[in-house]
Backbone bond lengths (Angstrom), bond angles and torsions (degrees), N, CA, C in turn:
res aa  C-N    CA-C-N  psi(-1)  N-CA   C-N-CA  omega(-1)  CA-C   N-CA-C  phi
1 X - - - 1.462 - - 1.520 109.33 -
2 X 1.429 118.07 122.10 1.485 120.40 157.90 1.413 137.36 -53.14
3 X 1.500 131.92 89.60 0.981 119.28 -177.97 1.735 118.45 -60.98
4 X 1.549 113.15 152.48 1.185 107.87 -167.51 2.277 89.37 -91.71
5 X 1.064 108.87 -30.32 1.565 96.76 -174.89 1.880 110.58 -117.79
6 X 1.131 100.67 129.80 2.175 95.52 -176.97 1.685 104.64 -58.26
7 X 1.656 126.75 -56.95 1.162 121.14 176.09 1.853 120.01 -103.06
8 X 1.177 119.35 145.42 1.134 131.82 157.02 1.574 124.19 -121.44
9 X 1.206 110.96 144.77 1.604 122.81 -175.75 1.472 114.10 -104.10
10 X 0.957 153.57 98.59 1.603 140.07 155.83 1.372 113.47 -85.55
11 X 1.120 102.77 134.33 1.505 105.92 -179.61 2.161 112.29 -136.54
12 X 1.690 90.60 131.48 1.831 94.40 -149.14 1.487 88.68 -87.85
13 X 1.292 113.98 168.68 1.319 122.62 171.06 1.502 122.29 -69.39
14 X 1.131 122.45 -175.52 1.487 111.34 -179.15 2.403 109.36 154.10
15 X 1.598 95.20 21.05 1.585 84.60 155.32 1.771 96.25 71.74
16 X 1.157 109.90 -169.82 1.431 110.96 153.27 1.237 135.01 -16.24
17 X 1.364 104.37 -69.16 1.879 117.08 166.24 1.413 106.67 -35.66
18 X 0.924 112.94 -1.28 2.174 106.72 -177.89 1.689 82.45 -88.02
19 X 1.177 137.68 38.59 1.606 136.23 177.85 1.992 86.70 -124.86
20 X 1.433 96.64 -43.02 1.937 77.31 163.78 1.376 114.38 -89.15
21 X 1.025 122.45 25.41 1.936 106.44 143.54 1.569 117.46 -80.87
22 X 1.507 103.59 -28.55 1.347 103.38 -174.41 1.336 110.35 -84.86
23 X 1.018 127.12 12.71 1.751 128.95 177.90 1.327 94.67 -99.81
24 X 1.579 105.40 -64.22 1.949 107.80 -165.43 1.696 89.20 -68.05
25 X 1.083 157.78 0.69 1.126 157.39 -173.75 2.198 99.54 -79.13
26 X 1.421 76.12 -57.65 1.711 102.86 -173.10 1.741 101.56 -50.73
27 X 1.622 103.43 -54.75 1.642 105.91 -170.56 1.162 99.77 -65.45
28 X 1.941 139.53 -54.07 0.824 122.96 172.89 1.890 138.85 -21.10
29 X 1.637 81.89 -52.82 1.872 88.16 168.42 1.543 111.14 -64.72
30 X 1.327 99.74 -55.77 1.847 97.18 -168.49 1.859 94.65 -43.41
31 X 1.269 132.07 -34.08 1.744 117.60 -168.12 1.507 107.52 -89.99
32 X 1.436 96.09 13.41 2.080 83.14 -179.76 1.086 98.22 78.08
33 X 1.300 151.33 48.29 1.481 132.69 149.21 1.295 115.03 -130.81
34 X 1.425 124.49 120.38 1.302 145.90 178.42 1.634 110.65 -100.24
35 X 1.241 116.86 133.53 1.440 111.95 167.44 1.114 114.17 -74.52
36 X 1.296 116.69 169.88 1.914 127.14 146.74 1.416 113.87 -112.05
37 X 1.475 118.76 1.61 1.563 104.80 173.95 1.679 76.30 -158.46
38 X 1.808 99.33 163.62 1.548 131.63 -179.11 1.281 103.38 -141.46
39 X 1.370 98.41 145.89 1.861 113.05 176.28 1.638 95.96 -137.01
40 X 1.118 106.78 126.33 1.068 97.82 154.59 1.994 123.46 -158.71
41 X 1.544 129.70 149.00 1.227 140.25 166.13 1.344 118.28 -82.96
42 X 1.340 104.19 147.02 1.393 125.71 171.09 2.004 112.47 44.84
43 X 1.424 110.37 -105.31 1.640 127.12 164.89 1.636 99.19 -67.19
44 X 1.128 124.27 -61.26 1.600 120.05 171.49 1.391 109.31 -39.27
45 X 1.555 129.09 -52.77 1.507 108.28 -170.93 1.562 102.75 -69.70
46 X 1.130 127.13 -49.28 1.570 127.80 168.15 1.962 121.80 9.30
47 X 1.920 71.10 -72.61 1.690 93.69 -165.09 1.913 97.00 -76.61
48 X 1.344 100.10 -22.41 1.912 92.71 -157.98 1.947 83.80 -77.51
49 X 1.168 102.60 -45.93 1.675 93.63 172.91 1.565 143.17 -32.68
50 X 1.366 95.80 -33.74 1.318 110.73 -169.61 1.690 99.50 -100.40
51 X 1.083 98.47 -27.61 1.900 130.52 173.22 1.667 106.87 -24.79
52 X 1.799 70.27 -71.17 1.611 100.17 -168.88 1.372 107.44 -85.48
53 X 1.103 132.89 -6.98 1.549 142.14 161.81 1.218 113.81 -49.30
54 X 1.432 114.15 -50.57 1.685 136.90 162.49 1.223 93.29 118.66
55 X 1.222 149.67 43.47 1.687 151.39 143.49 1.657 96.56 -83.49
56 X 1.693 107.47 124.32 1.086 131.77 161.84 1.518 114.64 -45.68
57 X 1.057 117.12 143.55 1.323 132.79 160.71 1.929 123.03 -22.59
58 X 1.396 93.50 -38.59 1.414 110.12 -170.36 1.816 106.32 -86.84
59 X 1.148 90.42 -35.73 1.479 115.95 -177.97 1.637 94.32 -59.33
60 X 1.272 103.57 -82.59 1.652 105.21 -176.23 1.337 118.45 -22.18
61 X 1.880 101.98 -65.07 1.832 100.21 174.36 1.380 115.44 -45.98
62 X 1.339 120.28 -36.08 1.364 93.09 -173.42 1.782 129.21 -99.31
63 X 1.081 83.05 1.53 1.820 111.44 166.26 2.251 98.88 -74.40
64 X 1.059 78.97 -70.42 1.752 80.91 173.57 1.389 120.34 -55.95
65 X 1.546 132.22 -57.18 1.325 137.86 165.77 1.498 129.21 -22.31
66 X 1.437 93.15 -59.48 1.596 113.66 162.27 1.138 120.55 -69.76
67 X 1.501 138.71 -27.83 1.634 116.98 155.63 1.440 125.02 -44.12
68 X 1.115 112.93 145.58 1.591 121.61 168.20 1.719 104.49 -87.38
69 X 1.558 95.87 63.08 1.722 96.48 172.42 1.619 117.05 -42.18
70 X 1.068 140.03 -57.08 1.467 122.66 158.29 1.701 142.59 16.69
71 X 2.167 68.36 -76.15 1.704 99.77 -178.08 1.523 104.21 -53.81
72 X 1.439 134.37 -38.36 1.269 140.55 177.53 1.532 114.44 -24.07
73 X 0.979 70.46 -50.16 2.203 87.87 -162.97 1.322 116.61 -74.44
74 X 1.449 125.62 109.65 1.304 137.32 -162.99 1.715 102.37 -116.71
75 X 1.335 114.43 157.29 1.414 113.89 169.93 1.437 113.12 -82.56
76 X 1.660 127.72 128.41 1.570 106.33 -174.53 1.439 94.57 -94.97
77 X 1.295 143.04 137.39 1.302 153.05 175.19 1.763 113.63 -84.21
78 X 1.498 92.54 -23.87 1.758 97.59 172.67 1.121 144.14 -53.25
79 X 1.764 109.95 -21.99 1.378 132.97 167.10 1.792 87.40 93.97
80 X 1.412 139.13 18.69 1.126 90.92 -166.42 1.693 86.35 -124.72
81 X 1.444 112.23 38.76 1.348 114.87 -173.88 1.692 103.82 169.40
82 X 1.436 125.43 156.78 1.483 107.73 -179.50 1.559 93.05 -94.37
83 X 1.367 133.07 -1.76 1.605 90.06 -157.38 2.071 68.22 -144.01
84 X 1.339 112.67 -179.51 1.546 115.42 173.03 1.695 112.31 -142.08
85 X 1.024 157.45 160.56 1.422 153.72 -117.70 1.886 97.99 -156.96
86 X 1.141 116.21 20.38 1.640 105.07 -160.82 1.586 102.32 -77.16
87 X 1.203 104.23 -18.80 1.893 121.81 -174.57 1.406 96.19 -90.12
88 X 0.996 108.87 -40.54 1.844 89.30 161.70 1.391 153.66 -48.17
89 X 1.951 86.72 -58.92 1.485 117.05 154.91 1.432 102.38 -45.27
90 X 1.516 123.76 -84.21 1.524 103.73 -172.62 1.243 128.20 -32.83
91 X 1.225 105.42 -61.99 2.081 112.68 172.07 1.704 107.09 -14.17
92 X 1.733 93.06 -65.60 1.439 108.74 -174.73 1.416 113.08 -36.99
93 X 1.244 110.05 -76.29 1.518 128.01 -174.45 1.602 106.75 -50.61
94 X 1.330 126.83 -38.30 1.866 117.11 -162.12 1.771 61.80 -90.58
95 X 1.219 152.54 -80.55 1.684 129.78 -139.12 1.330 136.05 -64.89
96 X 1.709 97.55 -20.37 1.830 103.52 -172.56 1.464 88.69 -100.53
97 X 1.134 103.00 147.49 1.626 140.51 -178.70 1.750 121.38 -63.67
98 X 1.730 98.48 -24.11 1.572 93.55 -173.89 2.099 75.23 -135.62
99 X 1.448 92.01 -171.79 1.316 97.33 -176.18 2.143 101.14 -126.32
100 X 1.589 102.18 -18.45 1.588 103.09 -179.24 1.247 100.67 -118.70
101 X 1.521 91.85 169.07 2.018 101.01 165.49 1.223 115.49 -61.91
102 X 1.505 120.53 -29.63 1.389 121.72 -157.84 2.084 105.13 -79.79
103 X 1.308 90.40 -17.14 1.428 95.49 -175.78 1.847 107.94 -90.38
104 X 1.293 118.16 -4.17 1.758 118.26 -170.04 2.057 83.92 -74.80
105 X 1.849 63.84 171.11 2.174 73.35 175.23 1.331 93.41 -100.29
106 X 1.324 119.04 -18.36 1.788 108.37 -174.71 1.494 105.61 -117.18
107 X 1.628 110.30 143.55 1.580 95.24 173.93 1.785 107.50 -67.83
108 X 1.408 100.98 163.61 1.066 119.57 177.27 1.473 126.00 -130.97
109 X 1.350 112.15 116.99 1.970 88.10 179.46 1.404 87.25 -102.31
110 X 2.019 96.48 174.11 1.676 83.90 175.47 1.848 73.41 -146.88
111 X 1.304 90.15 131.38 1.741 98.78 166.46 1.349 131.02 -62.91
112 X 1.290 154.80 142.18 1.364 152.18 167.37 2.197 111.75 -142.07
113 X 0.806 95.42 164.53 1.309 109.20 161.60 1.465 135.36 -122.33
114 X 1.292 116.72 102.33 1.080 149.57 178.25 1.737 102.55 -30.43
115 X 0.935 149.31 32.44 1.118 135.04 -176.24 1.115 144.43 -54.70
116 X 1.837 118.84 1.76 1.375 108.63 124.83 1.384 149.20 -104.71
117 X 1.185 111.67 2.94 1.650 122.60 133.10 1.417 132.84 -52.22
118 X 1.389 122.58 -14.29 1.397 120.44 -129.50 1.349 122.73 -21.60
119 X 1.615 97.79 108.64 1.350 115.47 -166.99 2.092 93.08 -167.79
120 X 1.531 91.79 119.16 1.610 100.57 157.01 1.615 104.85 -51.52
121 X 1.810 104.73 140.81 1.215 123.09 -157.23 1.482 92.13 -136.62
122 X 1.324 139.49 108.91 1.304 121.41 153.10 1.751 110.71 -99.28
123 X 1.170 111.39 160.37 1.672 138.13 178.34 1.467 115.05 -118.52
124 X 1.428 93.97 124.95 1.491 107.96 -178.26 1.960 116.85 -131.52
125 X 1.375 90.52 1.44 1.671 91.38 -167.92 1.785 86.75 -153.49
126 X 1.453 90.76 150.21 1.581 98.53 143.91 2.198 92.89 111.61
127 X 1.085 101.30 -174.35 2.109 95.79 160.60 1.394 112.02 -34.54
128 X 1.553 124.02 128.57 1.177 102.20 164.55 1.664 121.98 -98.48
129 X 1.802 111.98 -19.96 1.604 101.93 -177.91 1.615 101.67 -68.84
130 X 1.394 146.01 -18.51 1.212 124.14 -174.36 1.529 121.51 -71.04
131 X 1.576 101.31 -14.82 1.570 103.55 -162.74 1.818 76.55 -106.70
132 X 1.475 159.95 -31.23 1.134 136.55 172.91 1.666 108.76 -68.68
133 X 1.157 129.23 -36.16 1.318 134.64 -176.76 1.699 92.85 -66.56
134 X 1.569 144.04 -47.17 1.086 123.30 173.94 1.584 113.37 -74.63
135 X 0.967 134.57 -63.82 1.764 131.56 162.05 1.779 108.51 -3.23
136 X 1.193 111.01 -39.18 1.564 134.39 -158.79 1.320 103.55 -90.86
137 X 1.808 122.60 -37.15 1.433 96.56 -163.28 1.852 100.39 -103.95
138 X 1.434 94.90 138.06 1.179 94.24 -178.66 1.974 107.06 -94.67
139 X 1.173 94.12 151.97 1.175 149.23 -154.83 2.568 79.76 -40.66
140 X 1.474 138.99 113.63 1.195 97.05 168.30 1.586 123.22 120.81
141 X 1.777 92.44 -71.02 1.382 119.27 166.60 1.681 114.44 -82.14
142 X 1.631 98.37 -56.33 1.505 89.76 174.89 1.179 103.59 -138.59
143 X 1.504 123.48 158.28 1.392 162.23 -151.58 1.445 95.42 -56.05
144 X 1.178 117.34 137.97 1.537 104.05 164.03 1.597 104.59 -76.52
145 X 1.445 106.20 -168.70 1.570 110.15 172.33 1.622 99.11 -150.36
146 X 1.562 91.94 139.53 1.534 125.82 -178.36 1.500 104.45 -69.40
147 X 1.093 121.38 115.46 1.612 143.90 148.92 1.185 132.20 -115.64
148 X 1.517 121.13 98.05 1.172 122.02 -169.67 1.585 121.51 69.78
149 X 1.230 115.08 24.85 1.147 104.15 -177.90 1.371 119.55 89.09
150 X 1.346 123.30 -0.42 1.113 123.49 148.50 2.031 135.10 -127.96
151 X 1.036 101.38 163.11 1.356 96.28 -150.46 2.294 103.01 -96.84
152 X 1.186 116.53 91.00 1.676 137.78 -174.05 1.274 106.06 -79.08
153 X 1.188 119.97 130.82 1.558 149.87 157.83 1.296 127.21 -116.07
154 X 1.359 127.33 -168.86 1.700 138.97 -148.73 1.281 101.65 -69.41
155 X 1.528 136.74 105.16 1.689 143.52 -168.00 1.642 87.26 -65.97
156 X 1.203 140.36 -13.62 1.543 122.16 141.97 0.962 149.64 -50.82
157 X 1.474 125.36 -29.95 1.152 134.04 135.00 1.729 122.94 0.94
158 X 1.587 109.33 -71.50 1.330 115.21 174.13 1.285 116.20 -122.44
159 X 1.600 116.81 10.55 1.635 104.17 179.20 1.572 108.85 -166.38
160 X 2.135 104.24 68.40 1.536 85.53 -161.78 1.342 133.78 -79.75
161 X 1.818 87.45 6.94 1.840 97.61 169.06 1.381 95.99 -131.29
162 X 1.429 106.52 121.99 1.644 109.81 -155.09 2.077 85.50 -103.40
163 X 1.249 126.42 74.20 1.195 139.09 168.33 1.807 86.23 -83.65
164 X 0.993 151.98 -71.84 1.216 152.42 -139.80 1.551 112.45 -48.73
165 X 1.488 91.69 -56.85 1.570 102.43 156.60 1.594 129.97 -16.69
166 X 1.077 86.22 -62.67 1.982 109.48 -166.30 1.457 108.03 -77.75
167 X 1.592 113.43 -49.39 1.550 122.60 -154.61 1.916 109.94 -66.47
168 X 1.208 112.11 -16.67 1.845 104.00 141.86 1.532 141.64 -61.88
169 X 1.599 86.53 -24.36 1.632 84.14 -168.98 1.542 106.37 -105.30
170 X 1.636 106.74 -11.31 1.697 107.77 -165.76 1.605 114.27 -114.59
171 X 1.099 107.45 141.46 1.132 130.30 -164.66 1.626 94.58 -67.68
172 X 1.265 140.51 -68.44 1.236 159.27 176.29 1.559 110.02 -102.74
173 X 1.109 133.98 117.16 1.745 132.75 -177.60 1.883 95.74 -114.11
174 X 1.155 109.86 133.35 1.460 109.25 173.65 1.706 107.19 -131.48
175 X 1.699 100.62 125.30 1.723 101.15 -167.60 1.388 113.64 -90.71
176 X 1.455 133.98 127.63 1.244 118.29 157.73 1.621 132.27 -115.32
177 X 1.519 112.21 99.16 1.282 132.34 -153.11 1.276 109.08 -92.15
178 X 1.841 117.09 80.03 1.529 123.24 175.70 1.610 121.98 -63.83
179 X 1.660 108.02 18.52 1.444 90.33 -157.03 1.862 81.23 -140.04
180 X 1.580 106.14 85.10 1.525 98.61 -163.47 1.700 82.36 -93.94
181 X 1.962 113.63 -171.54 1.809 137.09 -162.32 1.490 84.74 -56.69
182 X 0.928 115.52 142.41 1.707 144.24 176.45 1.746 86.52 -87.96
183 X 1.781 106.22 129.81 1.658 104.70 168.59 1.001 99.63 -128.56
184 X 1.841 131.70 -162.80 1.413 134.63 -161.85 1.307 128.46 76.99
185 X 1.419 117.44 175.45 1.462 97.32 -167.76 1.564 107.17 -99.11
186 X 1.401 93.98 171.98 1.671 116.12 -171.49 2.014 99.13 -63.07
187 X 0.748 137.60 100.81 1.384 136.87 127.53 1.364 120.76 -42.95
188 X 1.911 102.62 134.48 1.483 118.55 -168.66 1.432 88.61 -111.22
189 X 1.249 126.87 84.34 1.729 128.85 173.47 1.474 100.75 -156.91
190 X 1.335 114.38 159.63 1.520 132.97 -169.13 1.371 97.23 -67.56
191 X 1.108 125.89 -40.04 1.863 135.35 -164.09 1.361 98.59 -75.55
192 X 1.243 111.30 -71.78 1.692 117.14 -151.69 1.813 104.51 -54.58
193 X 2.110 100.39 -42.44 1.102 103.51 -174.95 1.767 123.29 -76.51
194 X 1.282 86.88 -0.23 2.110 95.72 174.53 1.829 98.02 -87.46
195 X 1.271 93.77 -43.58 1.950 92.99 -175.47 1.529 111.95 -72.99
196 X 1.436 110.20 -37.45 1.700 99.00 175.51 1.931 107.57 -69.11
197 X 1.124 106.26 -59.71 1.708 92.19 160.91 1.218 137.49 -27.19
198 X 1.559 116.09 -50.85 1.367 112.73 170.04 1.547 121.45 -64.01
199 X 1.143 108.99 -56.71 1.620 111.99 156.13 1.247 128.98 -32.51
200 X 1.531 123.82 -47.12 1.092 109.07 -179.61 1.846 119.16 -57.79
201 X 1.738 93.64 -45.91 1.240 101.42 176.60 1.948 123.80 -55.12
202 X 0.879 123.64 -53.60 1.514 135.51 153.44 1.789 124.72 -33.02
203 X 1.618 96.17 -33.76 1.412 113.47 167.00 1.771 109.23 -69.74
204 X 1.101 103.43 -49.73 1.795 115.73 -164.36 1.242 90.65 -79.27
205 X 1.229 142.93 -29.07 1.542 118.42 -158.79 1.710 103.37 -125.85
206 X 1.696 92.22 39.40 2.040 94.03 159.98 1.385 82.84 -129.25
207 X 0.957 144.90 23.81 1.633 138.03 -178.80 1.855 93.91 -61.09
208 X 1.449 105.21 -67.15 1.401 125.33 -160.31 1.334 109.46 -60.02
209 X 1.554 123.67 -35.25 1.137 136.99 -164.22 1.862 100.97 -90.87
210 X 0.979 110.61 -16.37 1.697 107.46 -177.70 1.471 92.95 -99.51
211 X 1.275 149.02 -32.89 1.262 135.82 161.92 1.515 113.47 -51.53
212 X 1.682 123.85 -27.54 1.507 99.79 173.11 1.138 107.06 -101.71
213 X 1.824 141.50 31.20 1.456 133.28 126.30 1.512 126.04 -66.97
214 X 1.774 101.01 132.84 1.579 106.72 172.69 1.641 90.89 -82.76
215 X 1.245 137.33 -51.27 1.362 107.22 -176.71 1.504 110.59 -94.82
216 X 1.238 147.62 132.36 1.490 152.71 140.76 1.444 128.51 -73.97
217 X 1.946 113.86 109.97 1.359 100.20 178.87 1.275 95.29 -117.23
218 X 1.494 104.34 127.74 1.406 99.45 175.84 1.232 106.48 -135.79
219 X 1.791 108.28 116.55 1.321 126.60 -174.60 1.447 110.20 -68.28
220 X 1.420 113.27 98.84 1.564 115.65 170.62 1.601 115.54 -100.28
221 X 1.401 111.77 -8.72 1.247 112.09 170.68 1.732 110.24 -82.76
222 X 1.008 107.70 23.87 1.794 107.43 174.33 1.449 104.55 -142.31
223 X 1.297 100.18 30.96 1.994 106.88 163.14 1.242 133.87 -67.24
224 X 1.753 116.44 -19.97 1.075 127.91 -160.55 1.254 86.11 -107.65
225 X 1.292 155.47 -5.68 1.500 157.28 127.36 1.444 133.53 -2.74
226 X 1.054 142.48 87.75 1.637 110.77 -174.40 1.085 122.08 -106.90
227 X 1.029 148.19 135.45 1.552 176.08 -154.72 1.977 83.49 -25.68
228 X 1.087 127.87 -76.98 1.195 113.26 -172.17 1.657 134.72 -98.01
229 X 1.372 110.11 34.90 1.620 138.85 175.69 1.382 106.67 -60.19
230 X 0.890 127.74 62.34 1.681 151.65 -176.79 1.990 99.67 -63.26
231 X 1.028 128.31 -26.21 0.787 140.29 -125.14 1.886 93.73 -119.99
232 X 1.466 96.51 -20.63 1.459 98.55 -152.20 1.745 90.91 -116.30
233 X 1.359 122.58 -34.26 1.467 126.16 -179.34 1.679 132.07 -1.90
234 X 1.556 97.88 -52.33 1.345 86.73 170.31 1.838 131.11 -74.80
235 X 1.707 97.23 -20.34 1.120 92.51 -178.18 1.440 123.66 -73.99
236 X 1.391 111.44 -14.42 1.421 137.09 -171.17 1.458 106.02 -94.01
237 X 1.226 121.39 0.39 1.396 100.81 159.31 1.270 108.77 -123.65
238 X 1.478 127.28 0.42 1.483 130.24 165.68 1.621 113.94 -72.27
239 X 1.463 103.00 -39.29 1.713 105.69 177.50 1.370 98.27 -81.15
240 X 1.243 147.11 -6.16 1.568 144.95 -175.77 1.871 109.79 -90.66
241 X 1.816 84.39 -21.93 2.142 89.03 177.74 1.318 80.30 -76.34
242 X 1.587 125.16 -68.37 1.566 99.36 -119.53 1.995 96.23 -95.25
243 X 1.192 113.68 21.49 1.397 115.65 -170.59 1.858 99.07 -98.65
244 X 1.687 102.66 -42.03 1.574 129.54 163.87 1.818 110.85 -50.68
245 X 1.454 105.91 -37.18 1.581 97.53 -174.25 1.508 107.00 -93.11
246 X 1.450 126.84 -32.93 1.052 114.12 151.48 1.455 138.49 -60.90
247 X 1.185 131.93 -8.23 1.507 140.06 142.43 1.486 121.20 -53.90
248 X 1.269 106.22 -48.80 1.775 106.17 -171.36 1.457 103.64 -102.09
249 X 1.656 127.94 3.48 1.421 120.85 150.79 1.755 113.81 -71.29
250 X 1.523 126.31 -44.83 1.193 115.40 148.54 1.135 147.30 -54.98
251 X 0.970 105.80 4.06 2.208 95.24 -158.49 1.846 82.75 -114.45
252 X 1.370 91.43 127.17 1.373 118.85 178.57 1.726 106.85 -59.33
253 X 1.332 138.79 -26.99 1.267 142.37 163.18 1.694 116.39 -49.93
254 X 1.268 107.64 -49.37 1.379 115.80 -171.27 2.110 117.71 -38.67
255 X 0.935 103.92 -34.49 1.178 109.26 -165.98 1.689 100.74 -99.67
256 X 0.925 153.10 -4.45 1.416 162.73 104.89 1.227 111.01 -12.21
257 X 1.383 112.47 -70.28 1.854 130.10 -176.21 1.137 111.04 -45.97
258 X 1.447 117.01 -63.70 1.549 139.94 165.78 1.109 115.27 -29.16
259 X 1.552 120.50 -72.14 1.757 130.55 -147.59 1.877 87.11 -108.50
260 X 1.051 148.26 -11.03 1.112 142.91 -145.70 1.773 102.97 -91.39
261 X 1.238 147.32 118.57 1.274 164.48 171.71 1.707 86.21 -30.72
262 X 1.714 99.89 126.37 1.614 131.05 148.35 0.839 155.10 -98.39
């Protein structure tokens, strides 16, 4: 079978930790490897957005750095979520460079969940902050959002490393999974036990999707991380370069990817 692109990127969700996409993003460049297509969930579609926008790696951090991520977080009063994303969406729109898919230099899918179909939904055309703002809200916390008449949530849900996406069209698919086994102890509270639940689920259902990557980076040195460690960002994408370059200095694929005809 002919692939239509040599590299693909997926990039999984992971809260905060979407600050180590932009590190393994970074090593990626330092080795010469550019994609031709991006996938990405939730914090993963974020970074692959801006990705595929054509802002460097470095660029992104400091586009992201400088938000007052905080300010994001609104109370939703609607009942149909605790918190709502509309300060996001704006962010989105005054920071990314184009406003559709059709305008990125790289394709992009971006995963979501269909939640009244229930059915994984990826987006490839059309607005792009409405379909990252749904990819984004998880399931609870925040609101889904209406597209077309139907109502989309956290593309983690069913695909938190959306490799599946890509691995038809790409010649080489390389995964980067910011959202490695949750450890520590069990907490008896309403919170901890909604977030270890969700995790677990998000954990079990990239199993399938990291078997169809030839390369796998999976940031386990950012475990002790949690989904909203705002606090910790830069350090989490500095240990995500150099943990990322020691992965793709071993892996016998790398040098194939690189030198291999496009």
């Amino acid at each position: 079978m002919s692939q239509k692109y040599h590299v693909g990127i997926a990039l999984s969700g992971g809260g905060v930790r979407g600050f180590a996409h932009i590190g393994a993003l970074r090593a990626l460049e330092d080795m010469g490897i550019v994609p031709q297509a991006l996938a990405g969930v939730s914090a993963g579609s974020v970074v692959a957005a801006f990705y595929a926008a054509g802002l460097k790696a470095d660029e992104i951090y400091r586009t992201m750095n400088d938000a007052d991520l905080k300010s994001f977080i609104q109370v939703d009063l609607s009942g149909a979520g605790f918190f709502k994303l509309d300060r996001f969406s704006k962010f989105l729109e005054q920071s990314l460079p184009v406003t559709t898919f059709d305008e990125l230099k790289t394709p992009l899918f971006v995963g979501t969940t269909n939640i009244s179909r229930q059915e994984a939904t990826v987006f490839t055309k059309g607005e792009l902050v409405p379909c990252i703002k749904a990819s984004c809200s998880i399931p609870v916390v925040f609101r889904p959002v209406l597209i077309d008449g139907d109502y989309y949530a956290d593309g983690g849900i069913m695909h938190n490393l959306p490799a599946g996406y890509l691995r038809p069209m790409c010649r080489y698919v390389i995964g980067i999974n910011v959202s490695p086994s949750l450890i520590g102890e069990v907490k008896l509270d309403l919170r901890s036990l909604a977030y270890r639940s969700y995790k677990i689920m998000t954990q079990r259902n990239v199993l399938e999707d990291k078997q169809l990557c030839d390369v796998l980076i999976d940031l386990k040195a950012i475990q002790g991380y949690g989904t909203f460690a705002l606090t910790q960002r830069e350090r989490i994408a500095r240990m995500s370069y150099f943990e990322t370059m020691k992965i793709l200095k071993n892996h016998p694929l790398i040098n194939n990817i690189i030198h291999a005809d496009k």
